[in-house]
C-alpha positions, 0 to 999 in steps of 0.5 A, spaced: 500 500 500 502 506 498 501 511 502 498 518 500 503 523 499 501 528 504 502 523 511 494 521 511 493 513 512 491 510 508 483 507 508 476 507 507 475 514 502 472 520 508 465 522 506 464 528 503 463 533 508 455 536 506 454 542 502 449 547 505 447 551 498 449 559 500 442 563 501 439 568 496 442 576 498 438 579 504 434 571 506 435 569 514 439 565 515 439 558 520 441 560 527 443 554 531 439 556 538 432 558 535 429 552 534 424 555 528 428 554 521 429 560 517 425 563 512 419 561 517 416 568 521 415 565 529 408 562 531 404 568 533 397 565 537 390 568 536 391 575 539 388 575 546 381 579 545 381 586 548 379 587 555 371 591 554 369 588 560 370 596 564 368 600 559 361 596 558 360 596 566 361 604 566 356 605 559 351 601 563 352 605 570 351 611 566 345 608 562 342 607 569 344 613 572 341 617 565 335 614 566 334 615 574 335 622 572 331 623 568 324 619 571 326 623 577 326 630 572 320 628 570 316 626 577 318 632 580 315 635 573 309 633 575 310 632 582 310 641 582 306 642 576 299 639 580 302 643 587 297 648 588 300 656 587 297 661 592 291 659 599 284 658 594 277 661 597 276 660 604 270 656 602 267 652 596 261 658 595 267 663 594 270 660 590 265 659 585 263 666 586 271 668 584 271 663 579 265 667 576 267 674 576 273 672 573 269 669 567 263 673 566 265 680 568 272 681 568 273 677 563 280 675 565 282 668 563 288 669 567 285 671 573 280 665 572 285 660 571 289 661 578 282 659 581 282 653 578 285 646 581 292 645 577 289 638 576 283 641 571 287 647 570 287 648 562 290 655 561 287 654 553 280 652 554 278 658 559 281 662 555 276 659 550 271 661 554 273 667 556 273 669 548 266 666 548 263 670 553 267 677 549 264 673 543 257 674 546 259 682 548 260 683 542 254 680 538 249 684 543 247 690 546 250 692 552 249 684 556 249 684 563 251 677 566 249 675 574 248 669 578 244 666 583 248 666 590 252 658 589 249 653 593 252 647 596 249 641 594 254 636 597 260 635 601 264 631 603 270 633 606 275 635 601 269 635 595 264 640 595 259 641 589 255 647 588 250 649 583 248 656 581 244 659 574 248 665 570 244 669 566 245 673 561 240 680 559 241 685 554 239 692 553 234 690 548 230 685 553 234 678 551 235 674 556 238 667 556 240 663 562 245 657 564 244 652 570 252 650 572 255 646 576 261 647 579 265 640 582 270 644 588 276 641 592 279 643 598 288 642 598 290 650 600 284 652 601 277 651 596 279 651 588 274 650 582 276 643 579 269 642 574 264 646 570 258 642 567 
């Protein structure tokens, strides 16, 4: 056997040493302590949902507290609004008879309506009627208007009735009358609540 020149013994041919083709310009390259083949991105997991949980709980503990207030606002709206302004007549009769003058003689919608009970007050139908009475004013000679002294019909604690007939003359001799009858309650003091 001869020996290779260099010193090397001689024996079985050493295996080729494997090739590792070189990797296109700006490729990653293997890098012995990450375990993720080059060219391939890391594992990224599904992104975790983002926490709204607080964010929901405020929006509705704000939506809860927007609609106390506002059932709140709105009971003290009505609350106030039926609250009687001023002390009312000392007695059922007076306040028909109040109630009466404003209308038929001093023809006062304003006046009339702060006789009225604020569950019945109607600022819109007792100008109506006080536009109805000018009406009859204007349509005939000089008309004088006067009722009979009201009358309690009934009364029942809080709730009177009283009755009473307007009549209405003109300087020509016409004469016209009108049987009405008054439903008073008492809160501050007496207040026309209904006319029929």
């Amino acid at each position: 056997m001869t020996q290779p020149p260099s010193g090397e013994p001689v024996g079985q041919p050493e295996a080729p040493s494997p090739t590792v083709p070189a990797a296109p310009p700006g490729a990653p390259t293997a890098d012995p302590t990450n375990p993720v083949p080059a060219g391939y991105p890391p594992y990224q997991g599904p992104a975790a949902p983002k926490k709204k949980r607080g964010l929901l709980i405020a929006a509705i503990a704000l939506a809860v507290v927007l609609v106390l207030c506002v059932g709140g606002g709105v009971a003290a709206f009505f609350t106030l609004r039926n609250a009687e302004t001023g002390t009312g007549a000392k007695e059922p009769v007076v306040a028909v008879d109040e109630f009466l003058t404003a209308v038929y003689k001093d023809r006062d919608a304003t006046k009339a309506a702060s006789l009225v009970c604020s569950a019945a007050r109607d600022d819109d139908r007792i100008a109506a009627k006080v536009a109805e009475v000018e009406k009859y004013v204007g349509a005939h000679q000089n008309p004088r208007f006067r009722w009979t002294k009201p009358k309690v019909d009934n009364q029942t604690g809080d709730r009177a009735t009283v009755s009473t007939k307007v009549t209405m003359t003109t300087a020509d001799e016409k004469v016209a009358d009108q049987e009405l009858r008054f439903t008073v309650v008492q809160k501050t003091g007496w207040w026309v609540c209904e006319v029929a």
